[in-house]
Structure formats: structure tokens, C-alpha cells
N, CA, C and O atoms as a GROMACS GRO file, in nm:
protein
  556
    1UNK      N    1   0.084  -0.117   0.000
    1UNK     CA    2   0.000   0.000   0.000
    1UNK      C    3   0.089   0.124   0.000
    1UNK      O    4   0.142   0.174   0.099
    2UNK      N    5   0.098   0.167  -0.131
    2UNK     CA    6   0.196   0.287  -0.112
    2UNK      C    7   0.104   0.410  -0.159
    2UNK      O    8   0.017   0.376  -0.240
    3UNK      N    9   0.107   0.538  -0.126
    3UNK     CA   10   0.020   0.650  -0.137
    3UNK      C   11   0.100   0.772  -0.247
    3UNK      O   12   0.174   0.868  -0.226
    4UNK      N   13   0.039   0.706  -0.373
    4UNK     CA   14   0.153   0.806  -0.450
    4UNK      C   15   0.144   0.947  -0.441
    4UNK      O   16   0.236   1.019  -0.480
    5UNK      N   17  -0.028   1.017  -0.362
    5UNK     CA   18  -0.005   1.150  -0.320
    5UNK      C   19   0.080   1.236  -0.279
    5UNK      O   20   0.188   1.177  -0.280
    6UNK      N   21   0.097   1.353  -0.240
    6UNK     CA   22   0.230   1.430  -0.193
    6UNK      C   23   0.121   1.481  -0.045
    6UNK      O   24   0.157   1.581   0.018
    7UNK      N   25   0.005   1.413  -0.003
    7UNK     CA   26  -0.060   1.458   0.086
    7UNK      C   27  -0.087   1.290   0.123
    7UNK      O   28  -0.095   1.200   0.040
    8UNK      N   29  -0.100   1.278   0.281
    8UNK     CA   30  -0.185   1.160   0.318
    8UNK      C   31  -0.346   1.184   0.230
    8UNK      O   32  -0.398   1.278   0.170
    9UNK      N   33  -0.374   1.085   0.253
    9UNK     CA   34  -0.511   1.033   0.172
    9UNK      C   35  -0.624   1.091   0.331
    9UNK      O   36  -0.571   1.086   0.442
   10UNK      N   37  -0.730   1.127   0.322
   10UNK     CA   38  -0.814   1.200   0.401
   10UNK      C   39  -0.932   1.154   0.416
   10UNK      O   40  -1.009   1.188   0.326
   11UNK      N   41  -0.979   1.083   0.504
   11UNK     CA   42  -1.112   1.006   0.547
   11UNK      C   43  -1.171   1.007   0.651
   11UNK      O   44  -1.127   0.965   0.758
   12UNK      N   45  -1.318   1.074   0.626
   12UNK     CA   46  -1.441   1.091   0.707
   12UNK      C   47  -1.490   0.957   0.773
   12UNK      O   48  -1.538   0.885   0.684
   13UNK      N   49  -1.495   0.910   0.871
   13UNK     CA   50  -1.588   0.827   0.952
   13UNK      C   51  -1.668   0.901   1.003
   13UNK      O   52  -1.671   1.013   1.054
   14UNK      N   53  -1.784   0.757   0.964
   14UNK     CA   54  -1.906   0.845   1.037
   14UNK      C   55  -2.032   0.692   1.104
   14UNK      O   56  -2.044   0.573   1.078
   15UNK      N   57  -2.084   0.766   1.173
   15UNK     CA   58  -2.172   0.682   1.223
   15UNK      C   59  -2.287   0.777   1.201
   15UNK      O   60  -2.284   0.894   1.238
   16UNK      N   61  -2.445   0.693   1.105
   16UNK     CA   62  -2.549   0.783   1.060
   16UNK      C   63  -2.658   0.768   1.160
   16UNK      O   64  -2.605   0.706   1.253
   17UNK      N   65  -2.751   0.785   1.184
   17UNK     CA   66  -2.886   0.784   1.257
   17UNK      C   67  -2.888   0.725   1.412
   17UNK      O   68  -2.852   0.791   1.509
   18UNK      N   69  -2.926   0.620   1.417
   18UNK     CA   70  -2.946   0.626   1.593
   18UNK      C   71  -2.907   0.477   1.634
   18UNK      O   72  -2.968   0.421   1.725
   19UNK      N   73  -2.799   0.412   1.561
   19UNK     CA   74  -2.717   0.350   1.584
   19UNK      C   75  -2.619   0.380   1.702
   19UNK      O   76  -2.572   0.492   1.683
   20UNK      N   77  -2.562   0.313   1.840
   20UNK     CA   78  -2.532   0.372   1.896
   20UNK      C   79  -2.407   0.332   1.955
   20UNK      O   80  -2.346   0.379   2.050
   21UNK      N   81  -2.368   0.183   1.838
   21UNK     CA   82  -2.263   0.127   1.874
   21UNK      C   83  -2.140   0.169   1.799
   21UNK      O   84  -2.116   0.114   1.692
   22UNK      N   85  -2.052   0.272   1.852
   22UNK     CA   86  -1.897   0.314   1.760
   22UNK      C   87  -1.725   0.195   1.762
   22UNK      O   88  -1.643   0.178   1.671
   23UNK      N   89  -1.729   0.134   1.905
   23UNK     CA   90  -1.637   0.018   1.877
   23UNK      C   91  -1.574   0.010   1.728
   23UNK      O   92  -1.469   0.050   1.678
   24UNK      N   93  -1.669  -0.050   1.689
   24UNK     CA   94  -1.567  -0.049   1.551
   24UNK      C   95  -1.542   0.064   1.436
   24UNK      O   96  -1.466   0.048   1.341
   25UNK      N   97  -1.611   0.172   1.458
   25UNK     CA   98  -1.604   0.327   1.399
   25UNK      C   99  -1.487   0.345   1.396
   25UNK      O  100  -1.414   0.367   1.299
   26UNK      N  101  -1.452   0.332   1.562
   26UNK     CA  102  -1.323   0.398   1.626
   26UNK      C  103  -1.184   0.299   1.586
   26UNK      O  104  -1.074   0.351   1.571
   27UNK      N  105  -1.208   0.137   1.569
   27UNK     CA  106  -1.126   0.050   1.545
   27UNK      C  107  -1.083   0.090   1.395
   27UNK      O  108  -0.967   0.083   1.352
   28UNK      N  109  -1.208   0.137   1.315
   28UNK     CA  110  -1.142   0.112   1.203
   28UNK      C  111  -1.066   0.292   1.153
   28UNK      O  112  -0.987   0.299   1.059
   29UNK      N  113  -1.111   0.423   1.238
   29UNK     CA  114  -1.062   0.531   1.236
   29UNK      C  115  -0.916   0.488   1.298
   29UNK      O  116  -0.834   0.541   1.224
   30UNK      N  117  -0.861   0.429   1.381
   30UNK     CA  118  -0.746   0.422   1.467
   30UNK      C  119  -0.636   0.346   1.338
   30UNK      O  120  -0.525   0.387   1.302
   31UNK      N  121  -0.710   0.232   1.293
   31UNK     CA  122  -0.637   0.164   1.193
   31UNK      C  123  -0.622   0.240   1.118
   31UNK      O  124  -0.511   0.287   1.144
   32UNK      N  125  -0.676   0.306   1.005
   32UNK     CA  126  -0.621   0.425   0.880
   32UNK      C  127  -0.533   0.552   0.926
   32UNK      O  128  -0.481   0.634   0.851
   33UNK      N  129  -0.526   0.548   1.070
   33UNK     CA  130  -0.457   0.670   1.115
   33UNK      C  131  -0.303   0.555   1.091
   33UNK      O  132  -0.213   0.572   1.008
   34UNK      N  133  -0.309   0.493   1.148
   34UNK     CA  134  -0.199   0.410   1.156
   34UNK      C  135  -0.153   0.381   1.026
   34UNK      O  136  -0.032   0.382   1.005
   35UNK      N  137  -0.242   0.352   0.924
   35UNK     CA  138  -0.179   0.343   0.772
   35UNK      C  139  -0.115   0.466   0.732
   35UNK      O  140  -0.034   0.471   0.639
   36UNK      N  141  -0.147   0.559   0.795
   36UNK     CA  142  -0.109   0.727   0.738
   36UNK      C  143  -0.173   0.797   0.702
   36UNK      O  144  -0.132   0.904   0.656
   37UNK      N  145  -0.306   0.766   0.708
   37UNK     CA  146  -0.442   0.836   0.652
   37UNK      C  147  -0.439   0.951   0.757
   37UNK      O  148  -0.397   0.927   0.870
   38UNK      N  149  -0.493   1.103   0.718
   38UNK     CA  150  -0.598   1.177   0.805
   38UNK      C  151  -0.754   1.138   0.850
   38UNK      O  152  -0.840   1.116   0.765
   39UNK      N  153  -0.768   1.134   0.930
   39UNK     CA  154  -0.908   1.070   0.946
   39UNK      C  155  -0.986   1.138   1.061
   39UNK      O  156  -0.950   1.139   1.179
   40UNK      N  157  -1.098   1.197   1.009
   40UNK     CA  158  -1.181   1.253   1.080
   40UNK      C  159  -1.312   1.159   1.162
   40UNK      O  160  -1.377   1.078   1.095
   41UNK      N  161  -1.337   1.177   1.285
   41UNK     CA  162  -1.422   1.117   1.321
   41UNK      C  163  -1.570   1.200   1.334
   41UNK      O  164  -1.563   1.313   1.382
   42UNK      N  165  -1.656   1.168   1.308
   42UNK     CA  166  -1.760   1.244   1.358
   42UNK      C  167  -1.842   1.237   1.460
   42UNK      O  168  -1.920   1.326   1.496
   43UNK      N  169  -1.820   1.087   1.529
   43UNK     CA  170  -1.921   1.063   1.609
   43UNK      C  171  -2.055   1.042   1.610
   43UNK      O  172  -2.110   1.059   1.501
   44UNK      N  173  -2.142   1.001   1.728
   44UNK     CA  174  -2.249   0.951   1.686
   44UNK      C  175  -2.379   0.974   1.639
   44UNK      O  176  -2.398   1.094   1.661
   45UNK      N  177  -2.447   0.942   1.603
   45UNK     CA  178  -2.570   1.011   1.501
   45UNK      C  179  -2.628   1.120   1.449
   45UNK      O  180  -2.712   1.207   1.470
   46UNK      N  181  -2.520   1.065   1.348
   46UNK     CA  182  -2.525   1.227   1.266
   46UNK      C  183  -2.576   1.169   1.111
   46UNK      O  184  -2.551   1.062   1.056
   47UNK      N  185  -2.650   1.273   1.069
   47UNK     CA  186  -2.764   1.251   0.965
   47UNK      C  187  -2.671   1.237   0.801
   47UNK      O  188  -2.560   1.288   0.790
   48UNK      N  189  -2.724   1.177   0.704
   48UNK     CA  190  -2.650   1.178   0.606
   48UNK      C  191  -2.624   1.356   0.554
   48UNK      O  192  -2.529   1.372   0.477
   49UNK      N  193  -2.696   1.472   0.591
   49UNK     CA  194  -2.672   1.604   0.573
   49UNK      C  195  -2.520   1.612   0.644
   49UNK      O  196  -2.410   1.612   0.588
   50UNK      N  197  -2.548   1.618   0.768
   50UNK     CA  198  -2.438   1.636   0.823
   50UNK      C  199  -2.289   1.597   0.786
   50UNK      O  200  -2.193   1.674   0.784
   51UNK      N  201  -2.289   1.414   0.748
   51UNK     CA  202  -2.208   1.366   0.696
   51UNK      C  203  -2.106   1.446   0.550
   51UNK      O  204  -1.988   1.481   0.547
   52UNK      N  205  -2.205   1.453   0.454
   52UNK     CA  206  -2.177   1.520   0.360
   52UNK      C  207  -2.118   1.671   0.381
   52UNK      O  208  -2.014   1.703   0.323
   53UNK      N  209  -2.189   1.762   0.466
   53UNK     CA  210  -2.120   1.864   0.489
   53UNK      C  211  -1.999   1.866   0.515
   53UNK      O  212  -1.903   1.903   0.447
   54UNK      N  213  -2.014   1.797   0.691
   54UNK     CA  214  -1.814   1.805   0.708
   54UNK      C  215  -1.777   1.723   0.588
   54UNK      O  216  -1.700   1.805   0.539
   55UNK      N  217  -1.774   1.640   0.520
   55UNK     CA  218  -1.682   1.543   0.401
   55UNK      C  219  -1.678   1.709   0.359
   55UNK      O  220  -1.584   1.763   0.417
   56UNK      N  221  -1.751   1.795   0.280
   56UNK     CA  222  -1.705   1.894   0.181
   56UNK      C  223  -1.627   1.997   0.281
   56UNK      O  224  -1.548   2.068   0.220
   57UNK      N  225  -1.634   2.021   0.433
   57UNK     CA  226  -1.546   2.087   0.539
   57UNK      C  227  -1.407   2.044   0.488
   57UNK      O  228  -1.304   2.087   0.435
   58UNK      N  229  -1.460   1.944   0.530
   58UNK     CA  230  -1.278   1.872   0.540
   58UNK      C  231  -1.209   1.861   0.435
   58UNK      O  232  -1.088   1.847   0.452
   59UNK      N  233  -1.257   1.864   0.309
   59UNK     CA  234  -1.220   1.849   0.168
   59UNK      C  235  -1.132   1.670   0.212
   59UNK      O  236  -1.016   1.660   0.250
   60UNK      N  237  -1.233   1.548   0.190
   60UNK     CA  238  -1.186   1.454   0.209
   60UNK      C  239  -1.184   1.363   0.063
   60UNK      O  240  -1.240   1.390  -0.042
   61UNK      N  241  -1.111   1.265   0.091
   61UNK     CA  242  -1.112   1.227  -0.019
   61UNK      C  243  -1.202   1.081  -0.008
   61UNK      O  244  -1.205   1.011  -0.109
   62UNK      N  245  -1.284   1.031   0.127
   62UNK     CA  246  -1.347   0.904   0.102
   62UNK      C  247  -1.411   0.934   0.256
   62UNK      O  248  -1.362   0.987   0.356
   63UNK      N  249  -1.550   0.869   0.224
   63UNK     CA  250  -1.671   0.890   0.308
   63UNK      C  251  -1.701   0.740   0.392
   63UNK      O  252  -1.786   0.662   0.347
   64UNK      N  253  -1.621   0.707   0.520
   64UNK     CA  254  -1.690   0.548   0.510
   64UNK      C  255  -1.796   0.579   0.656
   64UNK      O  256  -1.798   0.651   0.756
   65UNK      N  257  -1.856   0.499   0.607
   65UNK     CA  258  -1.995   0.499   0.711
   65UNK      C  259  -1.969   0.370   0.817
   65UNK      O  260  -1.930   0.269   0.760
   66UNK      N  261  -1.980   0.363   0.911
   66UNK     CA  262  -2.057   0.241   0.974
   66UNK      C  263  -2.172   0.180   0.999
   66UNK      O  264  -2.221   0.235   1.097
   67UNK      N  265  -2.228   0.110   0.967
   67UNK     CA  266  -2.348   0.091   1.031
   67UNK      C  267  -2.440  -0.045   1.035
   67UNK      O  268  -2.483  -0.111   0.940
   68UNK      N  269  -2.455  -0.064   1.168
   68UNK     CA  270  -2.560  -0.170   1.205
   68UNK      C  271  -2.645  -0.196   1.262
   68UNK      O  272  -2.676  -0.299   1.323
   69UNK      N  273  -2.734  -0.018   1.235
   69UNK     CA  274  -2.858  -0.063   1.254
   69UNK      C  275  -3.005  -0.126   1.163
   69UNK      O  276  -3.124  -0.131   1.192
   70UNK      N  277  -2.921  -0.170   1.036
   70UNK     CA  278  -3.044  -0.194   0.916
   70UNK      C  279  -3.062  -0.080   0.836
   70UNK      O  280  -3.102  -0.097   0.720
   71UNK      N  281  -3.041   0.024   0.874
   71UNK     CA  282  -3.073   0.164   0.776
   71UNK      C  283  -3.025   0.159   0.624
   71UNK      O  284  -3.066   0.231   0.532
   72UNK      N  285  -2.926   0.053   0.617
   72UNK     CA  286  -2.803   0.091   0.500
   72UNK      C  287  -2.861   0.094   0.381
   72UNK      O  288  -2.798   0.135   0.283
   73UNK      N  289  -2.994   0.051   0.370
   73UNK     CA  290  -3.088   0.059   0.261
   73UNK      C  291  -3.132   0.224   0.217
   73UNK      O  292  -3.144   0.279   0.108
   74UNK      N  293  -3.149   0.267   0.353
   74UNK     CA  294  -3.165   0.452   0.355
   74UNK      C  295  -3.080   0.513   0.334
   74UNK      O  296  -3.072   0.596   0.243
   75UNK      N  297  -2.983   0.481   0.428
   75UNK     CA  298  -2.841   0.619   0.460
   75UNK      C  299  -2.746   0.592   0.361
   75UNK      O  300  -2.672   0.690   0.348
   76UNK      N  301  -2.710   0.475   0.264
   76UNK     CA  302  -2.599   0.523   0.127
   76UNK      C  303  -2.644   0.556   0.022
   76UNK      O  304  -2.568   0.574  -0.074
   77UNK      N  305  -2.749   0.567   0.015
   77UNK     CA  306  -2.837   0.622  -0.129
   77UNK      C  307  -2.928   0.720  -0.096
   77UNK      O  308  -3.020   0.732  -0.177
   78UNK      N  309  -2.927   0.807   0.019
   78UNK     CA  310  -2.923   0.944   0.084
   78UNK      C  311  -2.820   1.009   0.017
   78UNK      O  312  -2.836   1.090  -0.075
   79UNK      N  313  -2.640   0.946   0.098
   79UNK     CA  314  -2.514   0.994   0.110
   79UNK      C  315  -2.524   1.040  -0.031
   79UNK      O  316  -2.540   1.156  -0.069
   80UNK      N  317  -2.513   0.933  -0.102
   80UNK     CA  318  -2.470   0.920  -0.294
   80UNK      C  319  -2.575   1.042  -0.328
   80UNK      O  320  -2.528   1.142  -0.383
   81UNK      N  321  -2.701   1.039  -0.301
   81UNK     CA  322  -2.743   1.164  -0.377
   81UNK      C  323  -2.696   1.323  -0.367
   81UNK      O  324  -2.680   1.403  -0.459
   82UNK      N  325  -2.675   1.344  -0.206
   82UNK     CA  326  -2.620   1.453  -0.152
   82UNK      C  327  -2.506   1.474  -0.243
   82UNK      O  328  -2.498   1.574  -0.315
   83UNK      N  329  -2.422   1.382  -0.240
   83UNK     CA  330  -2.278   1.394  -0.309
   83UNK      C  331  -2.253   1.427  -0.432
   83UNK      O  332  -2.160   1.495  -0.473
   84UNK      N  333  -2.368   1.359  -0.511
   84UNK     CA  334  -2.402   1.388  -0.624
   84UNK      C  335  -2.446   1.541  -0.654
   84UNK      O  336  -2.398   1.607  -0.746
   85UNK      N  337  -2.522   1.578  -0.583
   85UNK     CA  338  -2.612   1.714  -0.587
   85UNK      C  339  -2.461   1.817  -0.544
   85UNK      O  340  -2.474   1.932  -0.585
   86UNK      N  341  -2.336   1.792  -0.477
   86UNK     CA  342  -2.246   1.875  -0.425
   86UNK      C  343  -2.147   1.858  -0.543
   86UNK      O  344  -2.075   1.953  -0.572
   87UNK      N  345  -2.140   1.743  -0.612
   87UNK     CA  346  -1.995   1.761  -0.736
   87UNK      C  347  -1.935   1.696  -0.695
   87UNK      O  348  -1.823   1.690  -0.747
   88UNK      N  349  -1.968   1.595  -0.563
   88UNK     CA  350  -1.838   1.514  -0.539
   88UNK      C  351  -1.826   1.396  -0.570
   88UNK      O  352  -1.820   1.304  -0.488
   89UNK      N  353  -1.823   1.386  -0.673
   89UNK     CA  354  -1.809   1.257  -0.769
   89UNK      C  355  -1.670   1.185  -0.812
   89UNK      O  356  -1.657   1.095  -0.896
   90UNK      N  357  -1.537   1.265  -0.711
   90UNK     CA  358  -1.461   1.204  -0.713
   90UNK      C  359  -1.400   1.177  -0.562
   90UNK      O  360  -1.283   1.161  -0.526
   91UNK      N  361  -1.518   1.178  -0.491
   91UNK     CA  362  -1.491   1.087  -0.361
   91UNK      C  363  -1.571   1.004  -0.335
   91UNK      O  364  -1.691   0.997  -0.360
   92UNK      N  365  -1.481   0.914  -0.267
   92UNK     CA  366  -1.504   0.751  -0.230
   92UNK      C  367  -1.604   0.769  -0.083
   92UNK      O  368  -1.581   0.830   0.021
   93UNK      N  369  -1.743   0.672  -0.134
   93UNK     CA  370  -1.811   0.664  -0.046
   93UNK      C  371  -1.787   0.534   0.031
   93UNK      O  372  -1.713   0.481  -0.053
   94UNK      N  373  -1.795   0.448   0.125
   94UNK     CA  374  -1.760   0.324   0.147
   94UNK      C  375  -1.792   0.289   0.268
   94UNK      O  376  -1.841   0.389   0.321
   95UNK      N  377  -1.790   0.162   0.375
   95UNK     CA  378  -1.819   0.162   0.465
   95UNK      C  379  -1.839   0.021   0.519
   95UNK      O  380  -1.774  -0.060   0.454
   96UNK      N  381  -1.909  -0.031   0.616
   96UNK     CA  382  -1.914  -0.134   0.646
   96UNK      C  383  -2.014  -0.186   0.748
   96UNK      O  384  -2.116  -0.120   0.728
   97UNK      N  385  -2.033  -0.264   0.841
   97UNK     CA  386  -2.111  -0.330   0.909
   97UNK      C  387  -2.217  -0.458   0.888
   97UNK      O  388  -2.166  -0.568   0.870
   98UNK      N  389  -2.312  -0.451   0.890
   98UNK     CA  390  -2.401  -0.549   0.898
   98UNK      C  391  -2.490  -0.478   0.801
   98UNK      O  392  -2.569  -0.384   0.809
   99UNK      N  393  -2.441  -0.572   0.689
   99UNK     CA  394  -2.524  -0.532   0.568
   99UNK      C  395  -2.509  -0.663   0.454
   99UNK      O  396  -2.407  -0.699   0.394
  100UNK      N  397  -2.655  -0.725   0.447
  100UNK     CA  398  -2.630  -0.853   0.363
  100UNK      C  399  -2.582  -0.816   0.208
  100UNK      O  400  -2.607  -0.709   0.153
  101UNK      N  401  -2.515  -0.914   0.156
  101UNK     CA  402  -2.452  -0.967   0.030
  101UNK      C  403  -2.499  -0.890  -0.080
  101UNK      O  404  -2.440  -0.827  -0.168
  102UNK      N  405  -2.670  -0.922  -0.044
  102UNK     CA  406  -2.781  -0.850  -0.200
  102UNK      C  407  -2.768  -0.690  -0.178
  102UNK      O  408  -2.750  -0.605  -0.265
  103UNK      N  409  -2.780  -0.675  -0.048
  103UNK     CA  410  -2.790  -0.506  -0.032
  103UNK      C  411  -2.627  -0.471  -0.087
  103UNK      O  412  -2.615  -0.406  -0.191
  104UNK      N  413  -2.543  -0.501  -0.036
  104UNK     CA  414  -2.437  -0.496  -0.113
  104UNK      C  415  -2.412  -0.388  -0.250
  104UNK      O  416  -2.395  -0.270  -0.279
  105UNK      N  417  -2.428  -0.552  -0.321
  105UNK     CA  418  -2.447  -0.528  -0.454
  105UNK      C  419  -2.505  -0.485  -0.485
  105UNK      O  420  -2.479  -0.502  -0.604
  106UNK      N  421  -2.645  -0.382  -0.483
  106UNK     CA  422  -2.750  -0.320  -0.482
  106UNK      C  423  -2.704  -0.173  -0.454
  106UNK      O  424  -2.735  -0.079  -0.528
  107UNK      N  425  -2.624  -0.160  -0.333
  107UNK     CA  426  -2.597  -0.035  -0.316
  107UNK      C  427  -2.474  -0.014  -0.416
  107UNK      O  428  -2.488   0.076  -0.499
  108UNK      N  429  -2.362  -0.080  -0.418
  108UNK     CA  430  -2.250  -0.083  -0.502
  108UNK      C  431  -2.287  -0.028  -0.674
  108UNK      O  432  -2.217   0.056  -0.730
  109UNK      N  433  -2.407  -0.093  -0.739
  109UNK     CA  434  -2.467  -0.029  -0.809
  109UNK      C  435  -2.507   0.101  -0.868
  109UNK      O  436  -2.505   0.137  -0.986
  110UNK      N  437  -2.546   0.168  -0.752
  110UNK     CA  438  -2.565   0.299  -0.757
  110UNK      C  439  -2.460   0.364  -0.712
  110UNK      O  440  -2.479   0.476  -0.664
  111UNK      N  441  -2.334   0.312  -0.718
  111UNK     CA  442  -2.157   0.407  -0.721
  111UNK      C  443  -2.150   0.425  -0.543
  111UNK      O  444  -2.108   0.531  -0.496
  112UNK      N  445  -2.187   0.336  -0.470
  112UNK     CA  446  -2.111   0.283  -0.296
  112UNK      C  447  -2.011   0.193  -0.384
  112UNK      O  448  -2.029   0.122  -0.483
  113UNK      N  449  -1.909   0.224  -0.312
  113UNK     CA  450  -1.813   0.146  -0.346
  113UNK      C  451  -1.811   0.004  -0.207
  113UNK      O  452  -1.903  -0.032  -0.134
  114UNK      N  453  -1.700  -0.033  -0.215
  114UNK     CA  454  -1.634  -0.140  -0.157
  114UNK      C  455  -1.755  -0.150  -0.022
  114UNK      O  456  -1.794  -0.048   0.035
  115UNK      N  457  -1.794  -0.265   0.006
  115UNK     CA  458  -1.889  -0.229   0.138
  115UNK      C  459  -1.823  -0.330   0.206
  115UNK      O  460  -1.823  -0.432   0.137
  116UNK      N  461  -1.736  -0.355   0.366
  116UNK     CA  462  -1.680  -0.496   0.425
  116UNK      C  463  -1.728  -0.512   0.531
  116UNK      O  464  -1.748  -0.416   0.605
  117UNK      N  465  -1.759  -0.632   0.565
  117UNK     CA  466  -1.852  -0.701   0.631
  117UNK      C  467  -1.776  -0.701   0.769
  117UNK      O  468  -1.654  -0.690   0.772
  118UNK      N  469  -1.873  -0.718   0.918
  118UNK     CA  470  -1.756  -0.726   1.075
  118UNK      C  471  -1.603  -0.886   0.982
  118UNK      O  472  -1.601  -0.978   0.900
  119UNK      N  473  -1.512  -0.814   1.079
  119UNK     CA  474  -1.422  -0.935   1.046
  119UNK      C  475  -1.302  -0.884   0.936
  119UNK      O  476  -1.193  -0.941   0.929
  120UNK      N  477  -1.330  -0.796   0.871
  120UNK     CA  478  -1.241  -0.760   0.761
  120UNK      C  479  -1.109  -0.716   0.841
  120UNK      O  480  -1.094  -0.673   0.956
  121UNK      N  481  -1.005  -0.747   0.719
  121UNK     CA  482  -0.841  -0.680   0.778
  121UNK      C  483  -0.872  -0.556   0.793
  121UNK      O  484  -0.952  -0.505   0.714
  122UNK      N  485  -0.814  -0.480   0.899
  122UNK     CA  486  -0.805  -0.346   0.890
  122UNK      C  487  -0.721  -0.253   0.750
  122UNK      O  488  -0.734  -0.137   0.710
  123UNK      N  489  -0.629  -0.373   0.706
  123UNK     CA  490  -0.514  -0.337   0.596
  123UNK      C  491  -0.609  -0.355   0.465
  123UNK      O  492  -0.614  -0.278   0.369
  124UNK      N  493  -0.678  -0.466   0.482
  124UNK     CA  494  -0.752  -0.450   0.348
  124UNK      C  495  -0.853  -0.338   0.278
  124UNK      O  496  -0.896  -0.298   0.170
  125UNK      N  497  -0.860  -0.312   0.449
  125UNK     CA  498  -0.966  -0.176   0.408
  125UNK      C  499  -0.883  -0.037   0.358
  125UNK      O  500  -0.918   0.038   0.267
  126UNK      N  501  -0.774  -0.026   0.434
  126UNK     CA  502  -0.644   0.073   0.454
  126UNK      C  503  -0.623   0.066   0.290
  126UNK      O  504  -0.650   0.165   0.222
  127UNK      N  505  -0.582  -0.037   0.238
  127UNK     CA  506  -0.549  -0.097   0.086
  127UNK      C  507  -0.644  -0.002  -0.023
  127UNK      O  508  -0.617   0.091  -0.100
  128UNK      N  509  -0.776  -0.081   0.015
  128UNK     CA  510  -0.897  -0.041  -0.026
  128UNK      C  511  -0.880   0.092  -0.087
  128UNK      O  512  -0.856   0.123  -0.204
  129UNK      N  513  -0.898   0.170   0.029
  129UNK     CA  514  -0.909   0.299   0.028
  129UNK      C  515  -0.807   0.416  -0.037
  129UNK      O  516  -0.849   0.525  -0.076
  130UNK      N  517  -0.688   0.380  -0.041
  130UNK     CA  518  -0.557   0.408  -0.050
  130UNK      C  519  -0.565   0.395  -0.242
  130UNK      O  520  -0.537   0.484  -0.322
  131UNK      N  521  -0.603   0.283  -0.263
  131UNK     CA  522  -0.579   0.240  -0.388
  131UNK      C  523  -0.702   0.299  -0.436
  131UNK      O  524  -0.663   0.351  -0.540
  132UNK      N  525  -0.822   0.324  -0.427
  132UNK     CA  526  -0.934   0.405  -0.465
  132UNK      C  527  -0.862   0.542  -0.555
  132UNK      O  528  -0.855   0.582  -0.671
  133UNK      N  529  -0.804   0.591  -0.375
  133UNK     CA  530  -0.810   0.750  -0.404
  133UNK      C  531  -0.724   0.741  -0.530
  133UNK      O  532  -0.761   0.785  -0.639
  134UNK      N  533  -0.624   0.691  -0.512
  134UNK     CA  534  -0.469   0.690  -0.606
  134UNK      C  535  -0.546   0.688  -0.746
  134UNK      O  536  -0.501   0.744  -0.847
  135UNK      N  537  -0.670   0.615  -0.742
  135UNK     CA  538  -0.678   0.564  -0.911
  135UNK      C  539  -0.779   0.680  -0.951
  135UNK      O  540  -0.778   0.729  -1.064
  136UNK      N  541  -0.884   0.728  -0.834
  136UNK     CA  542  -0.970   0.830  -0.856
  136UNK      C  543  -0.947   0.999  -0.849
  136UNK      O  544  -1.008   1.092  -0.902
  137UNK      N  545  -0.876   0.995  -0.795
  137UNK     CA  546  -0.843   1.174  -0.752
  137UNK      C  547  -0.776   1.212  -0.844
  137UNK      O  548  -0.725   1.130  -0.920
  138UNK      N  549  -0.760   1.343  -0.860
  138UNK     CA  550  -0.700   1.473  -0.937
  138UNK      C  551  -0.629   1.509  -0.867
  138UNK      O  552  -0.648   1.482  -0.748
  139UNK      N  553  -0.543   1.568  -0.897
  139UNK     CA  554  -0.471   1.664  -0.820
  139UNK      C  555  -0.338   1.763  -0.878
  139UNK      O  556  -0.284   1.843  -0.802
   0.00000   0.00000   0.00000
């Protein structure tokens, strides 16, 4: 995982609606800090508005969500429209939790990228993300 930027790579965590478990928010914010990422946390239930705002605050380059409360059907095809409606079509939306196989691919569809299930490497995600920006960003 090498970051051919001349800037670390810059990523929003977020936890959306009234989900109230962060454990792994924070596991997987601690891990990308450790890859070399900037990584913003936002803490807990904050609305896909919100999300999107700080992402365009922070000028980030990838949006990952957590979430397991079932919403994921609502809150990434919220995110994707917001993002859409702002121009940010060259940042990485992404994320993870408890979200079956079909929803997945369903959301992935409509441009969610990579979605990883509890259990994933922290590096694969680090990888993930790293290799996104590298292939997607301008600069």
C-alpha cells in the first residue's frame, strides 16, 4: 500500500442515525490513522446532511460509514445523492457493518463502493481505500 499523493489520503468516519454502537467506527478510524491516513471522526448520530457537509469541510477524499442498525438501505443512497447534488463525484463513499450480500451489490450499483462485512483486515480496508483515491483523484 503505497500513497503516490504528496498529501496523506483524508477520510471521514461516520456513524449515521441512531445506531449507537462506535467500537468499531473507532477500530477502524485508529487503523487508517496508523496506515497514514488523516481521518476525521464524527461521532455519533449524525444525519447523512451532516455527513456530507463536514466530508465537503474537510475536503476529504473518502466517506466510510458504519453501520448496524439496518438503515443501509436509507443512509448510502441518501449519502450518494447529496454527493451527487455537491460535485463530489470524485470521492469515495464506502463503509461497512451489517449489511447482507444482496444489499451490497444493490448499493455498489448505484456508485457505494467497496462495502466490508464485521471481520475484515483493517489493511484491506487501509489498501482499499488508498488504492481508490490513487486511481480516482485529481490533483
Amino acid at each position: 500500500m503505497v500513497n503516490p499523493l504528496q498529501r496523506p489520503v483524508r477520510v471521514l468516519v461516520a456513524k449515521v442515525g441512531l445506531d449507537g454502537h462506535d467500537r468499531g467506527a473507532k477500530v477502524i478510524a485508529a487503523a487508517l490513522r496508523d496506515a497514514g491516513m488523516e481521518v476525521i471522526y464524527t461521532g455519533l448520530r449524525q444525519t447523512p446532511e451532516m455527513v456530507v457537509s463536514a466530508a465537503l469541510q474537510e475536503d476529504v477524499d473518502a466517506i466510510g460509514v458504519s453501520i448496524l442498525s439496518g438503515a443501509h438501505m436509507t443512509v448510502f443512497p441518501r449519502i450518494m445523492t447529496l454527493m451527487k447534488e455537491k460535485g463530489m463525484d470524485d470521492v469515495l463513499l464506502t463503509g461497512g457493518g451489517i449489511i447482507p450480500e444482496t444489499d451490497m451489490s444493490a448499493l455498489n450499483e448505484i456508485g457505494v463502493g467497496k462495502l466490508f462485512p464485521p471481520g475484515t483486515r483493517t489493511e484491506d480496508i487501509a489498501t482499499y481505500i488508498t488504492d481508490w483515491v490513487a486511481t480516482h483523484r485529481n490533483f
